[in-house]
ZALO-791019 format. One line per field, with one value per residue: residue in one letter; residue number from 1; y, x, z of N, C-alpha, C in turn. Coordinates in Angstrom, 2 decimals, m for minus. Example, Ala and Ser with C-alpha at 12.3 -4.5 7.8 and 13.67 -1.06 7.14 Angstrom:
! residues 2
r <- a | s .
k <- 1 | 2 .
npy <- m5.69 | m2.25 .
npx <- 13.19 | 12.85 .
npz <- 7.80 | 7.08 .
capy <- m4.50 | m1.06 .
capx <- 12.30 | 13.67 .
capz <- 7.80 | 7.14 .
cpy <- m3.30 | 0.03 .
cpx <- 13.20 | 12.90 .
cpz <- 7.80 | 7.87 .
***
This chain:
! residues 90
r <- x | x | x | x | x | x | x | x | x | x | x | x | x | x | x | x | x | x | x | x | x | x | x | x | x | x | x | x | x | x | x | x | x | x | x | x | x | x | x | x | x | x | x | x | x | x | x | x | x | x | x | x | x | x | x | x | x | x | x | x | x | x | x | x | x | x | x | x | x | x | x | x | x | x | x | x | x | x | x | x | x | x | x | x | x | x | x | x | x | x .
k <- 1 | 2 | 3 | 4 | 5 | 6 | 7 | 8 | 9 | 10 | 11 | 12 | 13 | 14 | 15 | 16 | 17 | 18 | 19 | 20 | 21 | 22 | 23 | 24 | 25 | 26 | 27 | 28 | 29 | 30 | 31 | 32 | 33 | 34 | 35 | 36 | 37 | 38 | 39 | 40 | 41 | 42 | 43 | 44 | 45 | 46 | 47 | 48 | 49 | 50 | 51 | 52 | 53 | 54 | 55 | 56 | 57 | 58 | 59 | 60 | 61 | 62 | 63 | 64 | 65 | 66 | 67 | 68 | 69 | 70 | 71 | 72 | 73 | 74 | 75 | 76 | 77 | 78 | 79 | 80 | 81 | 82 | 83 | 84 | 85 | 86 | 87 | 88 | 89 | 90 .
npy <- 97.84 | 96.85 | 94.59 | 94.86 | 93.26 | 93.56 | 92.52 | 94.12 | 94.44 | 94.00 | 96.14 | 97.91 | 98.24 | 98.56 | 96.68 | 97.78 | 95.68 | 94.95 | 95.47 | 97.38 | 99.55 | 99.76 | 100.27 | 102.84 | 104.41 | 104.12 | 104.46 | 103.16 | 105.32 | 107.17 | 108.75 | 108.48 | 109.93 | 110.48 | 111.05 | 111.50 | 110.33 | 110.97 | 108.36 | 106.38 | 105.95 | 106.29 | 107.57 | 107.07 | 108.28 | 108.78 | 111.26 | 114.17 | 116.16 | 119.81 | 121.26 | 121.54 | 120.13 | 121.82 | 124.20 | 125.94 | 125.51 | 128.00 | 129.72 | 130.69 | 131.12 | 133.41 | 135.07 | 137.03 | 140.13 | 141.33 | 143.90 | 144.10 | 141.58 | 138.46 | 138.07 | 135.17 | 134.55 | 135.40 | 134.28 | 131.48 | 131.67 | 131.91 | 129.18 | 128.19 | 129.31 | 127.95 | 125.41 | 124.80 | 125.32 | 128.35 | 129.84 | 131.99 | 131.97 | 134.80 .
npx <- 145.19 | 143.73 | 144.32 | 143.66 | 143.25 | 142.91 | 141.83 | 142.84 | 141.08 | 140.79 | 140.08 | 140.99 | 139.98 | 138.43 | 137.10 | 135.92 | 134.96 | 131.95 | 132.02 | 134.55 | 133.07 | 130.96 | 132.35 | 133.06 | 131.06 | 129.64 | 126.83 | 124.54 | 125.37 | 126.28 | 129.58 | 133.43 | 135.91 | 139.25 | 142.22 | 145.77 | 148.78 | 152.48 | 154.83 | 153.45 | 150.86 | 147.45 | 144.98 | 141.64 | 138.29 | 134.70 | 133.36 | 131.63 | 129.10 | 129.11 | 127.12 | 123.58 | 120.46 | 118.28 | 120.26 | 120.02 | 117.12 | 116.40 | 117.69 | 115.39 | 113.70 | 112.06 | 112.59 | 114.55 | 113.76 | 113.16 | 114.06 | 113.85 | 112.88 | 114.51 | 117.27 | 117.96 | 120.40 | 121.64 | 120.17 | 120.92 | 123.70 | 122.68 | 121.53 | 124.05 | 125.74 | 124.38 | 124.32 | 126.90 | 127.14 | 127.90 | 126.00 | 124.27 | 122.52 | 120.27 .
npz <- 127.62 | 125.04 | 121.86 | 118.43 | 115.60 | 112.18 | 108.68 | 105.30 | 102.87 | 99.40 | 97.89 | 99.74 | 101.67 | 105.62 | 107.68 | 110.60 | 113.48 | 115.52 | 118.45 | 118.74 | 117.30 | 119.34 | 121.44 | 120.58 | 120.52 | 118.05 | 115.85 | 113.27 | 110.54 | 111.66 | 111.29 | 111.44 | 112.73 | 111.18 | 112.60 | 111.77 | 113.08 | 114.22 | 113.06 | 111.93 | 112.67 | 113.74 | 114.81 | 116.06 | 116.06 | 117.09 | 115.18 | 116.27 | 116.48 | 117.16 | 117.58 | 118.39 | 117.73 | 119.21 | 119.92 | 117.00 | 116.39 | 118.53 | 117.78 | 116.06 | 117.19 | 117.79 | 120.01 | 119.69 | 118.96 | 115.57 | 112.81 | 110.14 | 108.00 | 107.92 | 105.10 | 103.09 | 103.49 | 106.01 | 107.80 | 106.88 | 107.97 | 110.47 | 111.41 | 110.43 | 113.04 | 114.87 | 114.64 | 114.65 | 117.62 | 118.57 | 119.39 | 121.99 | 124.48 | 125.43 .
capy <- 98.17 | 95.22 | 94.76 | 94.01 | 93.49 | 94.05 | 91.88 | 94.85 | 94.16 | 94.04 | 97.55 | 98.58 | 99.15 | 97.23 | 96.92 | 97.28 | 94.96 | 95.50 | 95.55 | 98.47 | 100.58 | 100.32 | 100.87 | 104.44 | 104.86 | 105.00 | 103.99 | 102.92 | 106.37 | 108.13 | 109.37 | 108.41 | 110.73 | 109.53 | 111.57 | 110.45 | 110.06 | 109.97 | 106.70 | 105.62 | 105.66 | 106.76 | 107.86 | 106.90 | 108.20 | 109.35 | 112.53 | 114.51 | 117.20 | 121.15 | 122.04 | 120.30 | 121.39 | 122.96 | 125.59 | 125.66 | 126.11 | 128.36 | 131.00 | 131.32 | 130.85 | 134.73 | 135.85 | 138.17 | 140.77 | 142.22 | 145.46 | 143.66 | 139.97 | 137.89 | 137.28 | 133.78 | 134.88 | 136.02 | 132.54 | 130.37 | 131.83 | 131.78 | 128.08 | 127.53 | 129.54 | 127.05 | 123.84 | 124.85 | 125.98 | 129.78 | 131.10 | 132.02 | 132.72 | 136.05 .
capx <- 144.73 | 143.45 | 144.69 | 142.51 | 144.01 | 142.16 | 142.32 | 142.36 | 140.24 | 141.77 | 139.93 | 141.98 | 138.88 | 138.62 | 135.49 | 135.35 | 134.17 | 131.35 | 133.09 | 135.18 | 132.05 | 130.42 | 133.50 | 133.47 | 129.85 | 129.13 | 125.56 | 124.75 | 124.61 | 127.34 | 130.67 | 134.13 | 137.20 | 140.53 | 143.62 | 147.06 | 149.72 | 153.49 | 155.20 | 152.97 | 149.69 | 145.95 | 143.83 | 140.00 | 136.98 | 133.33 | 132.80 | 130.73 | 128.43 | 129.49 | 125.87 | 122.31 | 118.72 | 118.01 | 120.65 | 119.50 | 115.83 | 116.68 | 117.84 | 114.58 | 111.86 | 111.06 | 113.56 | 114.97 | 113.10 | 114.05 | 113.56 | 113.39 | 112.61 | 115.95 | 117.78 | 118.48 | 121.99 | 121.25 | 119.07 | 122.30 | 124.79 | 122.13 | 121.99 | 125.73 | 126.09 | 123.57 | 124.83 | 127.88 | 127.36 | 127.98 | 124.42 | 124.07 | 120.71 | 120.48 .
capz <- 126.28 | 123.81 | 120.31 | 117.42 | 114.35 | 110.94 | 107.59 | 104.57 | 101.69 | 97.77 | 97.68 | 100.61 | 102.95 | 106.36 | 108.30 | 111.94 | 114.26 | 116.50 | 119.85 | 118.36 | 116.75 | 120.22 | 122.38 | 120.58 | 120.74 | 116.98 | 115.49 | 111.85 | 109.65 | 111.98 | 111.29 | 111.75 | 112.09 | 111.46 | 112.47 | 111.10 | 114.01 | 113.87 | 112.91 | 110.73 | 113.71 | 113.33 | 115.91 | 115.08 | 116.96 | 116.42 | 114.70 | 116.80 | 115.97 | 117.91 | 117.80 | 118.54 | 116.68 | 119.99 | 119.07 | 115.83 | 116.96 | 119.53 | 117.08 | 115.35 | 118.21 | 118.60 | 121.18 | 119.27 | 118.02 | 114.06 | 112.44 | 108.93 | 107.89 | 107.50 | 104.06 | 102.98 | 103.63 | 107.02 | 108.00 | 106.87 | 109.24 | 111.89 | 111.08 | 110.99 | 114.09 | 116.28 | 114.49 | 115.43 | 119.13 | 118.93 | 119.33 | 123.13 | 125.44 | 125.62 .
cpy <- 96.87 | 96.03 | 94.21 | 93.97 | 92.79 | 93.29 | 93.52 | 93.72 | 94.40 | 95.62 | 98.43 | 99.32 | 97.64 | 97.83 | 96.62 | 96.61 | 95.28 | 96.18 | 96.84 | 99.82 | 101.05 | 100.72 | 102.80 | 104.81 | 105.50 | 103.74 | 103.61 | 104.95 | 107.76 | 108.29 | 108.91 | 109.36 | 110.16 | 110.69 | 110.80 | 111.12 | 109.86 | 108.79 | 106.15 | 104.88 | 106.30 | 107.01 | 107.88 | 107.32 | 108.98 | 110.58 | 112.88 | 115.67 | 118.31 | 121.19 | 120.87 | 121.39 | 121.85 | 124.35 | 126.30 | 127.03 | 127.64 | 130.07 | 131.53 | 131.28 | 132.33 | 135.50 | 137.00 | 139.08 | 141.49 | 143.32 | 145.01 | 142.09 | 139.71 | 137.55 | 135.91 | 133.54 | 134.43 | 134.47 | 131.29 | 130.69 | 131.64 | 129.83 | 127.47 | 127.89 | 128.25 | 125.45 | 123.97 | 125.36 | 127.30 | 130.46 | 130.97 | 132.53 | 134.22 | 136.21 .
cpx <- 144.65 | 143.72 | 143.90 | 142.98 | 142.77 | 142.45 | 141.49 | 141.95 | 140.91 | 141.10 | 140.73 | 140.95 | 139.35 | 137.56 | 135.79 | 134.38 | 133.17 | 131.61 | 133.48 | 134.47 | 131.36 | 131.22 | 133.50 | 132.24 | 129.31 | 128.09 | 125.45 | 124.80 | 125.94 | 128.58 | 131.92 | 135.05 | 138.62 | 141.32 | 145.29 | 148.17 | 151.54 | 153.76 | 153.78 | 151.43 | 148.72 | 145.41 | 142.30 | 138.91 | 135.83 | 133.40 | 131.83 | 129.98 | 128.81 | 128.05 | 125.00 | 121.18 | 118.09 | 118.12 | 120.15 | 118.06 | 115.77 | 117.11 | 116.60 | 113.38 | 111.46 | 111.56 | 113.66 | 114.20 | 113.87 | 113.22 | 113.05 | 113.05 | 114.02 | 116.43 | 118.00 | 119.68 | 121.97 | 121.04 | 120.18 | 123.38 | 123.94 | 122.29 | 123.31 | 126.23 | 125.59 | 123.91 | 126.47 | 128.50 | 128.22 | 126.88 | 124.59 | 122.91 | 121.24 | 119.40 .
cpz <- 125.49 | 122.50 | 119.47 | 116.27 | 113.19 | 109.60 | 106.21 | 103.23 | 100.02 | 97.05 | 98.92 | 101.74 | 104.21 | 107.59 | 110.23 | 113.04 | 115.40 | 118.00 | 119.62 | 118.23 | 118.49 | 121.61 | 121.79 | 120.65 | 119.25 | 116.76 | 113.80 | 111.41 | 110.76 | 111.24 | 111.50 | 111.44 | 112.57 | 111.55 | 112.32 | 112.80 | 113.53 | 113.99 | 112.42 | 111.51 | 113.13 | 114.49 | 115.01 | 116.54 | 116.27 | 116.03 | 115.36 | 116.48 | 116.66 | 118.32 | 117.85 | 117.85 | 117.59 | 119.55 | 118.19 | 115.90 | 117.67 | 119.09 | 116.14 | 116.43 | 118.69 | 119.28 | 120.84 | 117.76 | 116.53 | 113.33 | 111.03 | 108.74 | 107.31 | 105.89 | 104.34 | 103.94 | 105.48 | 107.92 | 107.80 | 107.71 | 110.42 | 112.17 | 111.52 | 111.84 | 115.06 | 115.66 | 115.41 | 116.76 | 119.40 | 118.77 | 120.98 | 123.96 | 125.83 | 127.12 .
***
């Protein structure tokens, strides 16, 4: 395991070094999630998405036939089902 040690900033931020960003496989415009650790540790890795705009897609392409046209309502859980990988091929 390599150590990298970090100089914090007088705002209390501290910028990771490349090496680091692409050891976890993050891109500009991604994500980081930090979990706090006992003793005073962090665990850091990419935030990853559950779902893909397949899913997504996948819930409105026709499959499933409907008796009425969807509420808003309706259309946002379908949404937050397939972002979040619980829509399944029927």
């Amino acid at each position: 395991m390599t150590s990298v040690s970090l100089t914090v900033t007088a705002k209390g931020q501290v910028t990771l070094r490349r090496e680091l960003l692409d050891h976890l496989g993050i891109r500009p415009g991604d994500r980081v999630d930090f979990e706090k650790a006992p003793g005073g540790e962090i665990r850091v890795r990419a935030a990853r998405v559950a779902g893909n705009i397949e899913q997504f897609l996948h819930s409105l392409d026709g499959k499933v036939k409907l008796k009425a046209p969807l509420t808003i309502d309706e259309m946002n859980d379908i949404a937050a089902a397939g972002w979040a990988g619980k829509l399944h091929d029927q």
